[in-house]
Backbone as ProteinMPNN parsed JSONL, in Angstrom:
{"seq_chain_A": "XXXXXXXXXXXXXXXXXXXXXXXXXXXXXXXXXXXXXXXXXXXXXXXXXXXXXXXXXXXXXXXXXXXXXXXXXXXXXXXXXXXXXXXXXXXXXXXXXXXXXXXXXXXXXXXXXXXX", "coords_chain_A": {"N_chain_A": [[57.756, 105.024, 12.083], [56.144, 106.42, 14.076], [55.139, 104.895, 15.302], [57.664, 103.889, 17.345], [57.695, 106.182, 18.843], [54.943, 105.983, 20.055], [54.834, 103.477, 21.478], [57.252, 104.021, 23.207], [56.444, 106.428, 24.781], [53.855, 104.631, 25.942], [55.102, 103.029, 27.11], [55.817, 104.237, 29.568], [53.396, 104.803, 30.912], [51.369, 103.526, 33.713], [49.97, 101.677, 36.436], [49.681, 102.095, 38.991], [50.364, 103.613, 42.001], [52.506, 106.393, 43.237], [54.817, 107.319, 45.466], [55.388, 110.759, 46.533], [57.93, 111.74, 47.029], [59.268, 110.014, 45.867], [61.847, 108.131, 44.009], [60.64, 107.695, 40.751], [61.069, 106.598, 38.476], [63.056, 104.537, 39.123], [63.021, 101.753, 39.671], [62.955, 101.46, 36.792], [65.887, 101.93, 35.792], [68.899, 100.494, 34.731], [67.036, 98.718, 33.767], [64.852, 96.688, 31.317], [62.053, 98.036, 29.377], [59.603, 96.917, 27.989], [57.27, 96.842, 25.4], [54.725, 96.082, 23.6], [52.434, 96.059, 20.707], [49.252, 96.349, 19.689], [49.671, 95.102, 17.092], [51.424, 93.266, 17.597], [53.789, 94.348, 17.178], [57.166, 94.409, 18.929], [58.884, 96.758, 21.167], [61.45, 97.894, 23.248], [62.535, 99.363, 26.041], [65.214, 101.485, 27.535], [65.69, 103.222, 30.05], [67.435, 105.995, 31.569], [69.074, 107.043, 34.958], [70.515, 109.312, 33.9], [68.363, 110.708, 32.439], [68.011, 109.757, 30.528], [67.296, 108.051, 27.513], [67.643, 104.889, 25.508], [66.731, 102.456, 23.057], [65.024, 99.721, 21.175], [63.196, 99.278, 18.293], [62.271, 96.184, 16.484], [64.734, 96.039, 14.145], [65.081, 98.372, 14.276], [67.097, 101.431, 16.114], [66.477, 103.497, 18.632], [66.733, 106.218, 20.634], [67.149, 109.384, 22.86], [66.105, 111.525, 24.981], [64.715, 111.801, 28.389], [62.084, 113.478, 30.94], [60.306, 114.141, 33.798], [57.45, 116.005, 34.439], [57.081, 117.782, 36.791], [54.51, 117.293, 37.34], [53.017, 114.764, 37.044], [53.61, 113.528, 35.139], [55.779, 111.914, 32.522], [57.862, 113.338, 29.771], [59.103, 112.486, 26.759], [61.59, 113.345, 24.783], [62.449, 112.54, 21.472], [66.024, 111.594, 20.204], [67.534, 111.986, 17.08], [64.449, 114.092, 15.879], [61.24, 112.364, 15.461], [59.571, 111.848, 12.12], [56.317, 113.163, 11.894], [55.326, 112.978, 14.346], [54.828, 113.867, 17.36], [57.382, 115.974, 19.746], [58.172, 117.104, 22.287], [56.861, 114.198, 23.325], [54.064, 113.708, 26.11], [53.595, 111.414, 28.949], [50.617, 110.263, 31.134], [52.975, 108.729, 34.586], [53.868, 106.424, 36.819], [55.453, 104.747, 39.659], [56.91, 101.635, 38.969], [58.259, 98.071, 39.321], [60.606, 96.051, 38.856], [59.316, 92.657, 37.168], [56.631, 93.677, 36.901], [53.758, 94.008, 35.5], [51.908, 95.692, 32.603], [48.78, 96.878, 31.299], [48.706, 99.963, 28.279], [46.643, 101.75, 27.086], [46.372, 100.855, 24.383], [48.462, 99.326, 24.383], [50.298, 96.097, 25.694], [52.371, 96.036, 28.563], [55.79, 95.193, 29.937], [58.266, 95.144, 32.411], [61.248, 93.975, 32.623], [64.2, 92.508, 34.17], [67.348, 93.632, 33.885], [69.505, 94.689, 30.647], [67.794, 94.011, 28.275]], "CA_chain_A": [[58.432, 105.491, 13.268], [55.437, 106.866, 15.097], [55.033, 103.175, 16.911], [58.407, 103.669, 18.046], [57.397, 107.263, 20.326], [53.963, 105.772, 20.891], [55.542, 102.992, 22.207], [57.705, 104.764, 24.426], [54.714, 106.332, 25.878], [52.88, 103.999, 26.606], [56.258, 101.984, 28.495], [55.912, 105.325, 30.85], [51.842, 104.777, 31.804], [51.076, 102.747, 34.784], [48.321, 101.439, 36.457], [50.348, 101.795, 40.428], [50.648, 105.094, 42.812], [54.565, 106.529, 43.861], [54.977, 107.979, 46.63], [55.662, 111.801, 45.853], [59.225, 111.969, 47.186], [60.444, 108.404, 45.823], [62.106, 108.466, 42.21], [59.265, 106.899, 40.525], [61.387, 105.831, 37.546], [64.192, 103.802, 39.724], [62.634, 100.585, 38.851], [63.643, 100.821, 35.374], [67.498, 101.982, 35.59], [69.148, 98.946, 34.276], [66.365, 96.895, 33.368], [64.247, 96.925, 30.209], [60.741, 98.124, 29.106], [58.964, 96.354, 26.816], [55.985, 97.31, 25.243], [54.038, 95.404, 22.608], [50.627, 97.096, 20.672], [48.125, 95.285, 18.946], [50.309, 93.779, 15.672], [52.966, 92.492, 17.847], [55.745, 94.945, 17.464], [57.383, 95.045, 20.342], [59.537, 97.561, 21.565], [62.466, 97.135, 24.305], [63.085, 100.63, 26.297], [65.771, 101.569, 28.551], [65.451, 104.32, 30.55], [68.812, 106.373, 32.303], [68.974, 107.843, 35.717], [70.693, 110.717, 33.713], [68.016, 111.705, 31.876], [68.55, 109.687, 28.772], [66.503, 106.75, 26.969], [67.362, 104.133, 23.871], [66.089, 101.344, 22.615], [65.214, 98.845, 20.073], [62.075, 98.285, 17.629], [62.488, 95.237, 15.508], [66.207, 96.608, 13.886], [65.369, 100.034, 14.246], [67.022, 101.854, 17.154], [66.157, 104.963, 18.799], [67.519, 107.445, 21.467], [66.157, 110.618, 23.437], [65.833, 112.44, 26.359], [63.56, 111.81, 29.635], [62.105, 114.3, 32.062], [59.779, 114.527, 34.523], [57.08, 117.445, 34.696], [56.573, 118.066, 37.725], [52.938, 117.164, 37.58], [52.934, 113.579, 37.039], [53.534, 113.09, 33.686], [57.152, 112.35, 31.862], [58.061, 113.734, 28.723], [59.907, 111.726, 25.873], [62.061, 113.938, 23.363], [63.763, 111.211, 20.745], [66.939, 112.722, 18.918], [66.467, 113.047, 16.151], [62.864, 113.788, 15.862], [60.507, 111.1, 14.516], [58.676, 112.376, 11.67], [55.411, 113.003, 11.792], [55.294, 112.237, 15.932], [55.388, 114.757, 18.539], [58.396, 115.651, 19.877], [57.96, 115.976, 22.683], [55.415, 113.517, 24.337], [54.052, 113.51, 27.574], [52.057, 110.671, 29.767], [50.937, 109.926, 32.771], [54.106, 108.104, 34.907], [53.894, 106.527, 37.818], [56.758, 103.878, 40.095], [56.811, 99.824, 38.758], [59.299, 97.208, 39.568], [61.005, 94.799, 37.779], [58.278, 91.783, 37.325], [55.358, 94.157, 36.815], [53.047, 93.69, 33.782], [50.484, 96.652, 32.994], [48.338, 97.684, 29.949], [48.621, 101.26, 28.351], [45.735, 101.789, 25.672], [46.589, 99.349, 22.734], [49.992, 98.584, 24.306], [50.99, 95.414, 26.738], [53.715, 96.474, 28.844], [56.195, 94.698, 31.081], [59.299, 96.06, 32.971], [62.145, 93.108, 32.943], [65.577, 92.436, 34.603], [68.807, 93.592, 32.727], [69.516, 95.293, 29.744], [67.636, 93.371, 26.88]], "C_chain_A": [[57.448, 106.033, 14.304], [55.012, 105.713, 16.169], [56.007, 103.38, 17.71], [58.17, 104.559, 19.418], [56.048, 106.542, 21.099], [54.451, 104.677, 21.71], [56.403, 103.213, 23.572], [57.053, 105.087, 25.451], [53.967, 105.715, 26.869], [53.892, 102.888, 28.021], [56.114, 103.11, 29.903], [54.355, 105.165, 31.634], [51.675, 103.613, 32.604], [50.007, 102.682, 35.346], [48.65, 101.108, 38.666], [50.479, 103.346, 40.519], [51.635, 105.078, 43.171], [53.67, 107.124, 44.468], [55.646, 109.528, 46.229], [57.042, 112.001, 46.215], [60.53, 110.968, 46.763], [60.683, 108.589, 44.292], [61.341, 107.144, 41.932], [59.982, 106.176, 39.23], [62.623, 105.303, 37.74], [64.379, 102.183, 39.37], [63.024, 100.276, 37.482], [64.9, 101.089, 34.881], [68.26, 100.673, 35.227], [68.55, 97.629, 34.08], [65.743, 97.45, 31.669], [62.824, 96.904, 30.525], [60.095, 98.069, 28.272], [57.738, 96.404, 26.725], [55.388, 96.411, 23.905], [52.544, 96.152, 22.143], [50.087, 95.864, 19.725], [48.21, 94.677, 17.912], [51.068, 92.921, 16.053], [53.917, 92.854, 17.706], [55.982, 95.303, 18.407], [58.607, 95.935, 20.212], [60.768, 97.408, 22.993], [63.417, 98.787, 24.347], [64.064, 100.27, 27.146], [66.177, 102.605, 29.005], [66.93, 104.708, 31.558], [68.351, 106.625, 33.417], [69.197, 109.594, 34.894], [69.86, 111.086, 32.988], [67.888, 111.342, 30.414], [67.379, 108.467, 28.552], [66.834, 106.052, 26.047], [66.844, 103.063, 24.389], [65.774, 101.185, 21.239], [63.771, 98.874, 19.522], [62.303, 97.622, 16.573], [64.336, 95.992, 15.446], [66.569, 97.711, 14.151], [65.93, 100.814, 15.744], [66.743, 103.595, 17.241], [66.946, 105.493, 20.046], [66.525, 109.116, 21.773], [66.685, 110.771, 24.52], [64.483, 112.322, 27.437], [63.307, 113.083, 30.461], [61.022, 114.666, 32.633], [58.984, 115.993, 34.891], [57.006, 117.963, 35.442], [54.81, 117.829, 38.506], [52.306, 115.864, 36.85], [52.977, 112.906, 35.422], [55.071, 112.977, 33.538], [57.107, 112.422, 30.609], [59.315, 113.116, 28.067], [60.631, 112.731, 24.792], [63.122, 112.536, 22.207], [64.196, 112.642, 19.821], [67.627, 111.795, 18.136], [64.999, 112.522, 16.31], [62.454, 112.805, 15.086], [59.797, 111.432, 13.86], [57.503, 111.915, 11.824], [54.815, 112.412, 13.242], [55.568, 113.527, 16.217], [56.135, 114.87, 19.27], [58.511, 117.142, 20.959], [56.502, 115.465, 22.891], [55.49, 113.253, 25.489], [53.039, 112.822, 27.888], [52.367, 111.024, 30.746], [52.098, 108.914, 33.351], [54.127, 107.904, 36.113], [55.211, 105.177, 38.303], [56.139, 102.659, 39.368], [57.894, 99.542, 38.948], [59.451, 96.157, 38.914], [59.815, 93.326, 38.255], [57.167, 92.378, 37.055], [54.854, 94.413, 35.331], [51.794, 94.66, 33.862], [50.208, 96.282, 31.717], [47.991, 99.369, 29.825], [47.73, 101.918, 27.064], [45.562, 100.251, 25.2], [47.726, 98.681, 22.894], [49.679, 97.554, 25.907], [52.42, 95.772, 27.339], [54.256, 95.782, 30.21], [57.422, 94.92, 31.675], [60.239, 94.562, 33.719], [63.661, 93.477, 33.368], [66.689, 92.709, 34.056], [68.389, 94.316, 31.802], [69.422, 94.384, 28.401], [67.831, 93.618, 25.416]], "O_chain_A": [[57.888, 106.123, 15.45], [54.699, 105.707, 17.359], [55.729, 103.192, 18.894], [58.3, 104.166, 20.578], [55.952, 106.468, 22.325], [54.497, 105.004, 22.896], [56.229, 102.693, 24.673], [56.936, 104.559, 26.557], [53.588, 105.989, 28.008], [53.621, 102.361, 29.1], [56.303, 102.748, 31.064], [54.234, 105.402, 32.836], [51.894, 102.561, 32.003], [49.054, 103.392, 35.025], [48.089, 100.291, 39.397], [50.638, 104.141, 39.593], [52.098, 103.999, 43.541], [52.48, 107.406, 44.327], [56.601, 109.394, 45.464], [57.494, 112.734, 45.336], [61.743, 110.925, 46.973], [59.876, 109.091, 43.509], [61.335, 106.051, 42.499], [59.46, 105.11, 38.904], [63.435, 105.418, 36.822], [65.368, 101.565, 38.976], [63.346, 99.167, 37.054], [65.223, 100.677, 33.767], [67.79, 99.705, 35.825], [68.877, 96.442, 34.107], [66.176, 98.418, 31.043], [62.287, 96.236, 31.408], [59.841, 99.079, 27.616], [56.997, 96.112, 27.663], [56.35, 96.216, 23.162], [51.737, 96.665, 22.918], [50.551, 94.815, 19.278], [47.366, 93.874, 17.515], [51.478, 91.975, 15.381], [54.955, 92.225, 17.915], [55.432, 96.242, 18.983], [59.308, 95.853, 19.203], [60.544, 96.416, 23.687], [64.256, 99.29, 23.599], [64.11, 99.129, 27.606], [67.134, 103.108, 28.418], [67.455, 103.809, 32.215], [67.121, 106.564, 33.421], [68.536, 110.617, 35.072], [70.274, 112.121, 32.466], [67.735, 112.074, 29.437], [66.68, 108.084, 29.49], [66.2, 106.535, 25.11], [66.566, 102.717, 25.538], [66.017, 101.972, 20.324], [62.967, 98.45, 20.352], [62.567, 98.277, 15.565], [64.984, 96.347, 16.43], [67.7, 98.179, 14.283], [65.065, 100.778, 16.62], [66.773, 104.508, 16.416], [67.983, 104.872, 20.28], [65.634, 109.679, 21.138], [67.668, 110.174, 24.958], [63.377, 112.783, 27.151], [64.293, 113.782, 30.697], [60.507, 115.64, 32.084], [59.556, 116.93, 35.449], [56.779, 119.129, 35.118], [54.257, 118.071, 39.579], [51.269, 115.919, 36.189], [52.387, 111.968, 34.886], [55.763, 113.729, 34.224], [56.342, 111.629, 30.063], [60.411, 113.162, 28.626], [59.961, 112.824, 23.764], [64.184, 111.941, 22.39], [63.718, 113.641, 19.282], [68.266, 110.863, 18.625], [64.484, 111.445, 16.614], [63.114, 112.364, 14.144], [58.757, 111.592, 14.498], [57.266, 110.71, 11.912], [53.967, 111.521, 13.267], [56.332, 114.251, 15.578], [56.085, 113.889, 20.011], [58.906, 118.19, 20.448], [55.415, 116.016, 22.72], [56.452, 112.744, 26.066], [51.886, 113.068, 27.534], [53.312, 111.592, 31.292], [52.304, 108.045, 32.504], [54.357, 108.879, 36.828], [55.86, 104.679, 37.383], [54.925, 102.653, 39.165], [58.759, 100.413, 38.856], [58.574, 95.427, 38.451], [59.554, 93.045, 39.425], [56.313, 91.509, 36.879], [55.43, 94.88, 34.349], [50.914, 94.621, 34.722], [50.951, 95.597, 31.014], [47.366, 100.028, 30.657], [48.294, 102.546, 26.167], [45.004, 99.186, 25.463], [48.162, 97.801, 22.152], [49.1, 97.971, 26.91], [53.445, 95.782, 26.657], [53.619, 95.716, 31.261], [58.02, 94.735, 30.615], [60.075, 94.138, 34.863], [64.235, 94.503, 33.004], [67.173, 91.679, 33.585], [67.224, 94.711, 31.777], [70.349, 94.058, 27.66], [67.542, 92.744, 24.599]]}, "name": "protein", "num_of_chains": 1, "seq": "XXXXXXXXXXXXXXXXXXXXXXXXXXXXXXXXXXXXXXXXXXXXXXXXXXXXXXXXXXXXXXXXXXXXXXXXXXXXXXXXXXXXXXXXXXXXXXXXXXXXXXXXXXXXXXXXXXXX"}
């Protein structure tokens, strides 16, 4: 289960500048964020306006809480906690739009259309 938060994670790091007054995570309200790390498990987020997050790895699903620090980072709580994972975690987080393909460490990450 710790792929599933790092995962998460790494769907929040970007490699693009927001604008400080624009909701930087608007881009991914009804789409999906898929993350892949270096075995090939991918991951398939989907991020709320309200505040919320699930998603899928392989069968396993998960669920949490989003929120914004104020200081450019967002923080992931999954409920229930994931043993042996930090709970929460915080990256760096900046705006992407559907079509945009980054890398975040060890993870490929790409931010598609709809709810996959």
């Amino acid at each position: 289960m710790r792929i599933v938060l790092g995962s998460i994670a790494a769907a929040a790091l970007i490699t693009t500048a927001a604008i400080a007054d624009e909701d930087i995570m608007a881009g991914r309200y009804g789409n999906t964020t898929i993350t892949t790390d270096a075995n090939g498990v991918t991951s398939k987020i989907h991020y709320k306006a309200d505040g919320t997050f699930d998603g899928t790895q392989g069968s396993t699903a998960f669920a949490g809480t989003w929120k914004l620090d104020g200081a450019g980072k967002i923080c992931l709580t999954s409920n229930p906690a994931i043993p042996n994972t930090p709970n929460p975690v915080c990256t760096p987080v900046f705006a992407h739009k559907v079509g945009d393909s980054w890398t975040a460490g060890p993870y490929k990450v790409s931010l598609v259309q709809g709810i996959q």
